[in-house]
N, C-alpha and C positions, 0 to 999 in steps of 0.2 A: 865227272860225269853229271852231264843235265839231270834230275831229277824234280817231281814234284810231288808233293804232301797235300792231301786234301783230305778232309774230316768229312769220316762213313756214319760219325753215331746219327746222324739226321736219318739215315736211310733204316735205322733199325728201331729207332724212337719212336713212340705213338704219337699220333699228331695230337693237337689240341684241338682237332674238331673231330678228333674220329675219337676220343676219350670223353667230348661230349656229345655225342651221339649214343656213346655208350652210357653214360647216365642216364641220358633222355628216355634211354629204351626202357632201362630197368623202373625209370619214375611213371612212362607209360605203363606199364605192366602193372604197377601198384596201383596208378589211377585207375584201371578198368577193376580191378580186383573192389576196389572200394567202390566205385559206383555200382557193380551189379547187388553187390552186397547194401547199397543202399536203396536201392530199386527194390531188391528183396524187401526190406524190412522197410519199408515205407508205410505211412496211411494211409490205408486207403480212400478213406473219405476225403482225406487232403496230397492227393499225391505232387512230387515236384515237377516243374514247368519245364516241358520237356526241351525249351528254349535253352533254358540254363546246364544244360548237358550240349544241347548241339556248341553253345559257346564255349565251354572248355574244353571240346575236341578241336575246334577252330584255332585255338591259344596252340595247341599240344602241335598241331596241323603248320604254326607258324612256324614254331622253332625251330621245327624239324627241317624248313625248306631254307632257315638262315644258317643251320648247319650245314646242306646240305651248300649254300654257298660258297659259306667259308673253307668246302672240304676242295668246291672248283678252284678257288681264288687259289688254296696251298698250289694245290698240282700248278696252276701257273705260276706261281713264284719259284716254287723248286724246279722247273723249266726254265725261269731266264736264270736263275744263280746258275746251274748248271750250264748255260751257255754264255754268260759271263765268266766262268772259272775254265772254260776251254778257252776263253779270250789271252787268259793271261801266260797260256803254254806260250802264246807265241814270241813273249819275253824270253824266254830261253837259249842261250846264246847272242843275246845281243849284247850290242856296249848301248849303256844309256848313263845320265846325268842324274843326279836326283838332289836335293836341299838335305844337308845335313853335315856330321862335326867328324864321323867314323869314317875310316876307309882300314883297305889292308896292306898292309907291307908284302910284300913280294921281292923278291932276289935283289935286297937292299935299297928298295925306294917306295915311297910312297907321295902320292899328290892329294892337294887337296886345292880348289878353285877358292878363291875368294873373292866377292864383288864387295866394293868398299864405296859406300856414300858421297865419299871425298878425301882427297890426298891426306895419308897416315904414317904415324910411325908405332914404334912398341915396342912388345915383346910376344912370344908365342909360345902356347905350354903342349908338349904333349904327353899324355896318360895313356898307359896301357890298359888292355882290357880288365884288369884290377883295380882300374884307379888310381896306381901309382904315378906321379909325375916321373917321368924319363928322360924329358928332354924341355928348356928350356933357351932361346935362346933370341935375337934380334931380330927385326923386319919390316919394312916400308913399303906401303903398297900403294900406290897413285891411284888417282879417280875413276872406279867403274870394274873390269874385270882384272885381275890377279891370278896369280899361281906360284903355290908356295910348294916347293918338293923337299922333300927331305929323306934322309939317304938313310935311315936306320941305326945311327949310331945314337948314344947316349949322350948328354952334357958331358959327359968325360971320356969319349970317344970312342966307348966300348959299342961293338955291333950287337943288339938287337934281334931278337927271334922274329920270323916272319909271324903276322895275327894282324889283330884285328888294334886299332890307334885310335885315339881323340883329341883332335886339335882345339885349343881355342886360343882367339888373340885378343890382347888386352892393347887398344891405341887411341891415340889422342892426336889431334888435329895442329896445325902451329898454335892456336889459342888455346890449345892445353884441353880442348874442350875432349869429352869422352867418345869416341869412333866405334860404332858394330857392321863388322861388315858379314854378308851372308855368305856359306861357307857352303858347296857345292862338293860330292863324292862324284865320280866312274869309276866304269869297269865293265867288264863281264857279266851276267845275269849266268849260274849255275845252278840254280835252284829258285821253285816257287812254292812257296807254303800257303795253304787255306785253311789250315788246319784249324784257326783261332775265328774264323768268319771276317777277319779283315786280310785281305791278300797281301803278305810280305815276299820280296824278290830278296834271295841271298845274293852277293859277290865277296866270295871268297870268305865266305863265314860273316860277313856284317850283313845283318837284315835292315832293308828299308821298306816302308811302306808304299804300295803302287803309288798312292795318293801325292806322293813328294818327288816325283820322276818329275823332269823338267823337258828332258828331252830322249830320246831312241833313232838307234842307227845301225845298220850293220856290223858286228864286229871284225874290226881286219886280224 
C-alpha cells in the first residue's frame, strides 16, 4: 500500500518569529514601565530631551515591523514546503531510477544497473542489510551501461530472504589499473517519507533520496 510520512511538529511548534514577538512584547512593556517611571522622577530644572524617548520608540517601532516580516516570509515558506511535499505524492507508484549500491530482492532476484568508465573485470560482493557479506562472486562489464542480476542465493547456493541487498564491485581495467563504476537501483515507489525535512521515496523498504532519482516513468 502507497503510503506517505510527513512531519506535523512544524505545525504545532512556535515559530521563531512569533517567540520573538513574544519577547519584544514583554521588553516593550518593561521599557514603558521604565520610562514613565523615569519621566516621573526626573529634574525638573533639567528634564530629558524629549527627542531621546521619540528615538527609542522608533528602535522599538523597527523591530517590531522586521518581526513582523519575518512572521510574512514563515507563512511563505511553509506555503511552498507544503506544495513542494504535495509534489512528491506523485512519486507514488511509479517505477523510477535513482544512483545508489541498495536495491531489494523480491521472488529470487534482484537487479542492480551499473555504468562503468571502461571495459572491466572483477569481483562483486553482496551484504545484507546487516552487513554481512552473502554473496561473492565473478563479473565483467563492457564500456558504459550494465546489468548485473542476481538470483538470491548465497556463495554456497543457499536462497536468501527477500530484503533489502548492497552491492559493490571491486575491477580493474586490462592494465590492472582500478575501475569504479556507478551503480543505479529501480523499482516501484510505495512510500514517501518527509518526516526527516529531506524527502526519501521507499521501494520495497530501501530509502533513496528524491535528490538521486535519475529518471521516472510509469510503472507497468
Amino acid at each position: 500500500m502507497a503510503t506517505v510520512s510527513a512531519n506535523t511538529a512544524a505545525n504545532t511548534a512556535q515559530s521563531s518569529s512569533a517567540a520573538s514577538k513574544e519577547t519584544l512584547l514583554g521588553s516593550y512593556d518593561l521599557f514603558l514601565t521604565l520610562l514613565t517611571t523615569q519621566i516621573q522622577n526626573q529634574d525638573p530644572l533639567e528634564p530629558l530631551d524629549a527627542s531621546q524617548y521619540t528615538q527609542q520608540l522608533v528602535q522599538y517601532s523597527s523591530v517590531e515591523q522586521a518581526i513582523k516580516s519575518n512572521e510574512y516570509l514563515e507563512n511563505l515558506m511553509a506555503m511552498m514546503e507544503a506544495g513542494q511535499a504535495s509534489s512528491y505524492v506523485n512519486y507514488l507508484g511509479s517505477q523510477v531510477t535513482a544512483t545508489g549500491a541498495s536495491t531489494v530482492l523480491a521472488d529470487g532476484e534482484a537487479t542492480w544497473k551499473a555504468n562503468s568508465p571502461e571495459a572491466a573485470s572483477g569481483t562483486v560482493e553482496i551484504r545484507n542489510s546487516a552487513g554481512a557479506k552473502v554473496y561473492e562472486g565473478k563479473v565483467d562489464f563492457s564500456k558504459g551501461n550494465n546489468t548485473f542480476v542476481w538470483d538470491g542465493k548465497s556463495s554456497t547456493g543457499v536462497g536468501l530472504p527477500d530484503g533489502s541487498y548492497t552491492v559493490s564491485f571491486q575491477l580493474t581495467n586490462a592494465a590492472g589499473n582500478k575501475v569504479t563504476p556507478t551503480t543505479q537501483i529501480s523499482g516501484t515507489v510505495d512510500r514517501v517519507d518527509l518526516s526527516s525535512g529531506t524527502p526519501y521515496l521507499e521501494i520495497g523498504g530501501v530509502s533513496i533520496p528524491v535528490s538521486s532519482v535519475t529518471s521516472v516513468s510509469r510503472a507497468t
